[in-house]
C-alpha positions as CSV (number, residue, x, y, z in Angstrom):
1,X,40.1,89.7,216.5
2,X,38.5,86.6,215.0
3,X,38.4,83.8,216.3
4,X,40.8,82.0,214.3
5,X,43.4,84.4,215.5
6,X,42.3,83.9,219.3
7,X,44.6,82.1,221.8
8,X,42.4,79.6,224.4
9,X,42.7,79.1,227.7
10,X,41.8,75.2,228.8
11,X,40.8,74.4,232.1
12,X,41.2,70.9,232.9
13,X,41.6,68.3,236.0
14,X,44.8,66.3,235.8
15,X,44.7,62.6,237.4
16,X,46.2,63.8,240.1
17,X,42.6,65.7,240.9
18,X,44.1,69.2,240.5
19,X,42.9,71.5,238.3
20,X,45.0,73.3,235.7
21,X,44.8,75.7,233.1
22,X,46.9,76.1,229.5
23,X,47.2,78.5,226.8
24,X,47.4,77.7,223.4
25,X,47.9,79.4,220.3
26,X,45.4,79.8,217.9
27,X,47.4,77.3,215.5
28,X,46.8,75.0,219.0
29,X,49.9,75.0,220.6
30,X,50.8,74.8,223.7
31,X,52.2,78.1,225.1
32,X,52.1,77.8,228.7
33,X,50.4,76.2,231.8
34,X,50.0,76.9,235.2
35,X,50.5,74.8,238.5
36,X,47.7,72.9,240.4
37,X,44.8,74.1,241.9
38,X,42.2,72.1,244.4
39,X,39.8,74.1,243.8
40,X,38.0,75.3,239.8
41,X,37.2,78.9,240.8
42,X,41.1,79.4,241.6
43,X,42.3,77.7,238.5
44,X,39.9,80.7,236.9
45,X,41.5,83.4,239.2
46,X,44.7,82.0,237.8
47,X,43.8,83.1,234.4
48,X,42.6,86.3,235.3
49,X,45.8,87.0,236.3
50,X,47.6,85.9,233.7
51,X,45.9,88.2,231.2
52,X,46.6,91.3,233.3
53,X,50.1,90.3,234.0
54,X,51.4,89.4,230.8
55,X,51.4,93.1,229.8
56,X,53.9,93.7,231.6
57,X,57.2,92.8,230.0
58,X,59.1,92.8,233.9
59,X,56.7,89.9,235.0
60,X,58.6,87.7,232.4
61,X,61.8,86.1,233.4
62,X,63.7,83.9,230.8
63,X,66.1,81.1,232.1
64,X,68.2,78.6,230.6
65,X,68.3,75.0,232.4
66,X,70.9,73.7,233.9
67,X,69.6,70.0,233.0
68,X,68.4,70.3,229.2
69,X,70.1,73.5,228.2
70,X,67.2,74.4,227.0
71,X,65.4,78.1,227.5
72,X,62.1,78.4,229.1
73,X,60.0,81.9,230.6
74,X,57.9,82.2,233.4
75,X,55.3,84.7,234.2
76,X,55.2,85.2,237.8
77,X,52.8,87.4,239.8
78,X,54.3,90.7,240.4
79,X,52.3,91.0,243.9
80,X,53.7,87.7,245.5
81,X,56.3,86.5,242.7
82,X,54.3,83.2,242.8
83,X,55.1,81.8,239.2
84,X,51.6,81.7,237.1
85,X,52.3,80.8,234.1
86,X,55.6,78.4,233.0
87,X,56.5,77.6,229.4
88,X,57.8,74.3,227.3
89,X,61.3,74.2,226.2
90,X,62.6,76.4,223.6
91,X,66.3,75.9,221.7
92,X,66.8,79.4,222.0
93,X,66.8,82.7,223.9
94,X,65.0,84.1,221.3
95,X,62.6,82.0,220.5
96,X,61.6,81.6,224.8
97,X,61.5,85.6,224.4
98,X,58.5,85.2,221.4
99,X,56.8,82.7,223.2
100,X,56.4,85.1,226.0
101,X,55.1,87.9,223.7
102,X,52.4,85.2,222.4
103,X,51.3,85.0,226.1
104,X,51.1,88.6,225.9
105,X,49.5,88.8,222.6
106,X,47.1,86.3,223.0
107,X,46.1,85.9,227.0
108,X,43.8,89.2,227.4
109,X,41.3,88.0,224.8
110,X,41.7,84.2,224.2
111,X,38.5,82.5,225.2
112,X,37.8,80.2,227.9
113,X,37.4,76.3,227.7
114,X,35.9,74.2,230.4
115,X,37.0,70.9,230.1
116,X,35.8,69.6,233.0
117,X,32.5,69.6,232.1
């Protein structure tokens, strides 16, 4: 896969002096992001296990908010459930359900970005 068809994973350190990671799609949107780490090297972990989890369609689960009606997906850890992945809003079931398959299309190979360097 070229690299214009790669997702990319962005590691980054928020101003709250966490560190978090995002993937985007190669077109560079944001897909999903994860919650706060203290430390870089578990931010990395976090990643890790994002590309071996999203290939498994059951780690998914799609919801529809109570506040904004609108649909989002998590990918949780199947090991601890721990949520490791969250998504932005989407106006449909549907279109929450394809942003999950991106995660899975694009997490095992997207490249890495360090931002915090």
């Amino acid at each position: 896969m070229s690299n214009a068809l790669k997702g990319k994973f962005e590691i980054f350190k928020a101003t709250d002096g966490q560190f978090y990671f995002r993937l985007k799609a190669p077109n560079g949107e944001i897909i999903g992001w994860s919650e706060g780490y203290t430390q870089k090297h578990n931010a990395k972990s976090g990643i890790e296990s994002v590309r071996v989890h999203s290939q498994t369609s059951s780690n998914f689960t799609v919801w529809q908010s109570s506040n904004d009606g609108q649909y989002y997906f998590n990918l949780k850890s199947p090991h601890n459930g721990e949520v490791i992945l969250r998504s932005e809003g989407y106006t449909t079931r549907d279109n929450a359900l394809k942003g999950a398959g991106a995660v899975a299309l694009y997490a095992p190979t997207a490249t890495l970005v360090d931002l915090t360097i």
